[in-house]
Structure formats: C-alpha cells, structure tokens
N, C-alpha and C positions, 0 to 999 in steps of 0.2 A: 504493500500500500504506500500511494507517494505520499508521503509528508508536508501539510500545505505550508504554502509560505503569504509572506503578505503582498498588497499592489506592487512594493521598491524591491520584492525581493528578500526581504528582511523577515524570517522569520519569529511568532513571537517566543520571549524566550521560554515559555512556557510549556513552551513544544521541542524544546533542543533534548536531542540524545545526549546519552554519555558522553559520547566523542564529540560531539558540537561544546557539550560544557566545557571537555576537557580543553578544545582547543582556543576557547577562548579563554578560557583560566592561563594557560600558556602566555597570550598575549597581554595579559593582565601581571602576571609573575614576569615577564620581561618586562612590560612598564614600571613595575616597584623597581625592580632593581635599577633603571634608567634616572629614575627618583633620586635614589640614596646617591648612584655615581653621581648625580647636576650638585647634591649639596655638597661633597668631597670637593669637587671640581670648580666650583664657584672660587671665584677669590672678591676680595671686596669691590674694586673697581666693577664686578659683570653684575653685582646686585641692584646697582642704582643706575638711575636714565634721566634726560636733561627734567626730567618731570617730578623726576624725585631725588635730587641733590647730587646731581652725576658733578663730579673733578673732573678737570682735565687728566689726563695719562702723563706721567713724568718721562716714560722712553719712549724713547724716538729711535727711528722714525717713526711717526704716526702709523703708515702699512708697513708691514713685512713679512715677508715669507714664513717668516717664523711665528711673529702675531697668528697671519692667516690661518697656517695649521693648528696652532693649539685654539683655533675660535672653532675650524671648523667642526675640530674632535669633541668639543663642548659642544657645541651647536648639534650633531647628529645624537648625541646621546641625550641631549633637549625635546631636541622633536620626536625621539623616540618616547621618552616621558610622555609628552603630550599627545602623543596623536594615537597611539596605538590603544588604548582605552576607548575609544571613539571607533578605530574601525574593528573592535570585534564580533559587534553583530554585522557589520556588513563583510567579516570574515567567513564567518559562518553560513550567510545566507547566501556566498560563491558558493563555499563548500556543497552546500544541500542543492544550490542549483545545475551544478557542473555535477553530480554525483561521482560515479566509480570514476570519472575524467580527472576527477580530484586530484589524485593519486599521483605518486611518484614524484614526492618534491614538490608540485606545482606552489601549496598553498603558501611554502616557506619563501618561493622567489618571486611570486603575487608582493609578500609583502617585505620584502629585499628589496624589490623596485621600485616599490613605495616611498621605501626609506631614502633611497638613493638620489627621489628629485628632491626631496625636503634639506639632504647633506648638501646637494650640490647648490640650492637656492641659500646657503651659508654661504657662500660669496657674495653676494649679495647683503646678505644681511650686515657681514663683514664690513665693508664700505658702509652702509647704512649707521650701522655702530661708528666708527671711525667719523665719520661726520656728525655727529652728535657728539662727541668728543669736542672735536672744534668747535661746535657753536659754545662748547663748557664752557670757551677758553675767552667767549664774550659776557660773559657775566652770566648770571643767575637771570632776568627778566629776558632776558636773549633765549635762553634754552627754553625755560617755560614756554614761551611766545612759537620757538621753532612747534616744543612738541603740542601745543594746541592746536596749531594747524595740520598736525599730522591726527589729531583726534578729530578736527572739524572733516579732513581728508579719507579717515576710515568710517566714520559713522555716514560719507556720503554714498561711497562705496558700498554699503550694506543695500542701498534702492537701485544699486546698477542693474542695467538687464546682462552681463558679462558676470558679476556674481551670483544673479538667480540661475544661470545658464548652467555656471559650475558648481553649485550647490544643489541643483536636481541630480545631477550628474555623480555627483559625492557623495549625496547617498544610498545611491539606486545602484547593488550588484545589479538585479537584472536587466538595467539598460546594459551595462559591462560584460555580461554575461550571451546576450541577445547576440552583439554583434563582435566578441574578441575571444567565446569558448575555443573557438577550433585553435588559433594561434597561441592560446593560452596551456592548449592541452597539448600539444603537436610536440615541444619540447620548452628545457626550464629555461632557453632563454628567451623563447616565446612567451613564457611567464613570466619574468621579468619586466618584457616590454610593457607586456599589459599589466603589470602591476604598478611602471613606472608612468601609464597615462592616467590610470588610477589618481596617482598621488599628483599628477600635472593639474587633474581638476580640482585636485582640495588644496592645491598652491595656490589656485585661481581664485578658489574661493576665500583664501584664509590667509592671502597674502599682508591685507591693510590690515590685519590684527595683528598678524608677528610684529609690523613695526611699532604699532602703539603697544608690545611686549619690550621692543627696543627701547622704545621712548621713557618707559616706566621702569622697568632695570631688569634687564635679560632672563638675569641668572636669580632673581628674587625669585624663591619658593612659594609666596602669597601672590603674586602677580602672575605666575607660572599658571598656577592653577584657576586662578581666577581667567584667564584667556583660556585653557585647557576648557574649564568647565563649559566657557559661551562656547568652545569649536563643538565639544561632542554633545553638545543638545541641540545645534542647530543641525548637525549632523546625523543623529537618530531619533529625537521624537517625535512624534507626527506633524506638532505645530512648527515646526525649525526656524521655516522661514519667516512668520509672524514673530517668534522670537528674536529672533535678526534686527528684523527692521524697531522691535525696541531697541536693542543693543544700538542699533543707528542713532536713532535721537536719543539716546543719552551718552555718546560716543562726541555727535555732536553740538550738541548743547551746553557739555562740557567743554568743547575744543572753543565755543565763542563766548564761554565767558573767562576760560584764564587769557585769551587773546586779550579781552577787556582789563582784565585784573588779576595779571601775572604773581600779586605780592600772595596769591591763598593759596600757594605752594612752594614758596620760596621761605629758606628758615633764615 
C-alpha cells in the first residue's frame, strides 16, 4: 500500500516509518552537532554585526586567503546548523516519493549538494562581512544606518515574485521530484546536481536573511537561531509564505526606523 503524502510532497509526520524517522533524526543529530562546532568556532569578532556593536578587525589585510578559508569552514558548518532542520521533512518526502530509487547513496549526495551551494554562497557572504567591517570603521551611526537598509532591503525582498518563485520551489520535493527523479537516480552525481539546484532555490529564497544574519552578528547563537527558526517555518508549515511576508514588514519597519534613529542601537 503507497503511503500518502501531502499537495508539496511533504508527508505528515504522523505517517513517517521507522526509517523516515530514522533519517530524519540523522539530519537533526548532524544539525546539533553543526550547533556545538559554530559555538567552538565562533571567536568574538563573528558574534557581533554593524547592528549590534561590530569593531572594526585589527588584521589586515581586510581579505585574504586565509580570512576567506577559515570564514568559509565556519560558514559551511553554519549553514549546516541552520538549514538542515528545515529540510528534513522535505528529506523524507524525496525519500517516500522516489521510493526503492532512493537507494544507493542518493539521499546522502541530494543533501551534499545542498550543502555545497550554501558553502560556496560563503564567498559571498565573505565580502558581505568584510564590508560591514568597513563601514565599522565609520562610526557607530554609519553601521547602524548601513545595516537598516539592509533590513528595509530584506523585508522588501520577502513580497518579490523571484522569492515566492523560490520558496514554492523550496518547499515542494514533488515539484523536485516530478521533473529531476531520473537524473537524481541515474547516479550520485546526478544526485548531487539535483541536490545542488535544491539548495540554489532556498539560496534564492533565503539569500536577504543571511545578510541581515550578517548584519546582526554571524556567529551569535541567538541570532542564528532566530533567522534558522523564520527559514524553517517558512519552509515547512503550510502558512510559510503569509509568515514571510510578516517577517517582511517587520524586517522593514524596522530597517526605517533605525534609518530615522540610528542612536536605539548604538551603546
């Protein structure tokens, strides 16, 4: 008997097997441990953002090689924290719709490839950081002001039709499944791909929150999770996208009033 699932694909969890539980308890016991390693891994500078009392960096040069790799190796074990919490029901409900295809590695390089745009959009972020850095280095009503309009700029993003696009998309295996099972099943590094266009769409979607993660202080454990929490509710429960677009106006409601009155953040 097939086991139902819902409209997106998403079965409820109420109806997960064993091995549905197991494997998302996997993904969950990889996410704690992503957890502990970001608070080892933090150093003080990655906790604060020009929004919440970020210094300038005393070494120089600003970029380097060697900055970049220790942001990225942080940054990947970051967005493992956050994100993988969020796609275990829509791990599982590949799993149940790809059935016996499942098999042989697929679901491990599904979410390999996942990880792999979110590492590589650490460049990115790198620069992003690094420039918020600089504005430190203009005072205190400077940084505020920058990262207000990165909150007036993500909260506007939340009513795009380019993030409703990619947030059906991010939640939905069975759009994922409809049109990339074969290449998905065919070999792992056809699993890959499609695990890395997976993750292209929840970059799309979840791009203007990383930065106001930036803005607010990377590697803060209370800001982590507080961006974690908004991605995987918009991400799995039915209302997401009405969640969203609160998130919007108060994303930007707050970005125009420290524009106005940068001193109700500044110590």
């Amino acid at each position: 008997m097939t086991r139902p699932v819902g409209a997106r694909g998403i079965p409820s969890p109420r109806t997960w097997s064993r091995v549905e539980v197991l494997l998302a308890g996997i993904l969950l016991v990889l996410a704690a441990v992503s957890w502990l390693l970001t608070n080892s891994l933090a150093m003080p500078d990655m906790r604060a953002g020009i929004l919440t009392g970020l210094q300038p960096m005393r070494l120089q040069p600003l970029v380097s090689v060697s900055g970049l790799g220790l942001f990225l190796g942080t940054w990947t074990v970051m967005m493992a924290a956050m994100m993988l919490p969020g796609i275990a029901p829509f791990t599982v409900g590949i799993s149940r719709l790809m059935g016996a295809r499942a098999g042989h590695g697929i679901l491990p390089m599904l979410t390999m490839g996942y990880l792999l745009v979110w590492g590589a959009a650490g460049v990115f972020g790198y620069l992003v950081a690094r420039g918020f850095d600089a504005l430190a280095v203009g005072g205190g009503a400077t940084g505020v002001r920058a990262g207000a309009a990165v909150l007036l700029a993500a909260g506007t993003y939340q009513f795009t039709p380019l993030k409703r696009w990619c947030l059906v998309r991010c939640r939905s295996p069975l759009a994922l499944v409809v049109r990339y099972a074969d290449l998905a099943a065919r070999s792992r590094p056809g699993a890959l791909l499609v695990g890395a266009r997976h993750g292209g769409y929840c970059l799309g979607c979840c791009w203007a929150l990383m930065v106001v993660l930036l803005a607010a202080g990377m590697m803060s454990l209370v800001w982590m999770a507080v961006i974690a929490a908004v991605i995987t509710v918009e991400k799995v429960l039915p209302r997401g996208e009405m969640f969203g677009h609160v998130v919007g106006v108060l994303l930007a409601g707050l970005g125009a009033v420290l524009l106005i009155a940068p001193g109700l953040v500044m110590v």
